[in-house]
C-alpha positions as CSV (number, residue, x, y, z in Angstrom):
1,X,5.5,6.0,23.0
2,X,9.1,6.1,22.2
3,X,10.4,9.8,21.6
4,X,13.6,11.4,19.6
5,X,15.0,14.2,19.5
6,X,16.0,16.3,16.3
7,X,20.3,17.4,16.2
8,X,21.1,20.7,15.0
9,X,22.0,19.4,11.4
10,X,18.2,17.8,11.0
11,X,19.2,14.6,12.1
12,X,17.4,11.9,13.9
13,X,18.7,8.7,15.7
14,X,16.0,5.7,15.5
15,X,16.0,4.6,19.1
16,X,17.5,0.8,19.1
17,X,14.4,-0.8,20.7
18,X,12.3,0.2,17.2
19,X,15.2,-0.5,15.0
20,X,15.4,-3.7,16.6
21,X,11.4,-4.4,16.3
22,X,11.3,-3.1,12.7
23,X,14.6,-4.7,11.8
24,X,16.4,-1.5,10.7
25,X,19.9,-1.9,10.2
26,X,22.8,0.4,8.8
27,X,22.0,1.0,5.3
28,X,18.2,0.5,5.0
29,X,16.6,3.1,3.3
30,X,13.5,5.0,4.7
31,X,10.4,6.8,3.0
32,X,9.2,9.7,4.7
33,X,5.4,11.4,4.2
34,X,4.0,14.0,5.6
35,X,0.2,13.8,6.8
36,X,-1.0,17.1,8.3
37,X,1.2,17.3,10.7
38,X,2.8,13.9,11.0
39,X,5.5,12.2,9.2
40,X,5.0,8.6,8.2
41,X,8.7,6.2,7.5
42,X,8.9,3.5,5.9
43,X,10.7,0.7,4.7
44,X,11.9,1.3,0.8
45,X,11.3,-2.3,-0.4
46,X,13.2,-2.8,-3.6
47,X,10.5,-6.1,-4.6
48,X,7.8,-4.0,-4.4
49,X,7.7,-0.5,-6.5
50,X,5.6,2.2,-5.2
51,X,1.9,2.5,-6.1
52,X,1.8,5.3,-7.9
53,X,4.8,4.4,-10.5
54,X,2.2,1.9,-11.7
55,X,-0.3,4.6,-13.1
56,X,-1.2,3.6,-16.8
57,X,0.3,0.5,-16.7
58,X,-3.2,-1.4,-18.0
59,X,-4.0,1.1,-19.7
60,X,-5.4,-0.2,-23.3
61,X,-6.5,-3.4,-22.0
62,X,-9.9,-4.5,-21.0
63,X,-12.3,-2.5,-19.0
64,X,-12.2,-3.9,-15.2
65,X,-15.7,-2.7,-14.7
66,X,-16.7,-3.9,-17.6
67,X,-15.6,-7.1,-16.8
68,X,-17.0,-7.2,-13.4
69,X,-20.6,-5.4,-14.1
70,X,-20.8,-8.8,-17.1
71,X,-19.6,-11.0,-14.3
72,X,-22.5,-9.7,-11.3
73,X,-25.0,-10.2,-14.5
74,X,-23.7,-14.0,-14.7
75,X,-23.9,-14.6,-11.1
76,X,-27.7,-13.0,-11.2
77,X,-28.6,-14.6,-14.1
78,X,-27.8,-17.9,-12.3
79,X,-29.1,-17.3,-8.7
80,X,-32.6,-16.3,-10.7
81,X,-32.2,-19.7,-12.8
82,X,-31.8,-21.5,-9.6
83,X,-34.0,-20.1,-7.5
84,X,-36.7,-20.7,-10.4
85,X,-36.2,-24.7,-10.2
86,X,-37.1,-25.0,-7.1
């Protein structure tokens, strides 16, 4: 386990073995979450927009589960189908 330590202005240095692992370089902006009592970093990725910005986005669209309980029927109806030509 790598360890930091915490400056008297809050700040923490990212020791250079994980900046090198994780490819952090000058600049790279960080998330940080707290579980219980941990925090959690991570990479801001610009491509990729967090989860929860998405909420309501299909909204108005077709049901998924009602799209995926008619396409389990399909798939039953066909397995009984086959399974009665036998």
């Amino acid at each position: 386990m790598t360890t930091a330590t915490i400056s008297s202005s809050g700040q923490i240095a990212i020791p250079k073995a994980v900046r090198e692992r994780l490819h952090l370089e000058a600049g790279t902006q960080l998330s940080i979450d707290v579980q219980d009592e941990q925090l959690v970093m991570k990479r801001v990725d610009r491509n990729y927009p967090d989860w929860r910005t998405m909420e309501g986005m299909v909204r108005g669209g077709e049901s998924l589960t009602k799209a995926l309980e008619e396409d389990r029927a399909a798939e039953i109806a066909h397995d009984d189908a086959r399974a009665k030509g036998r």
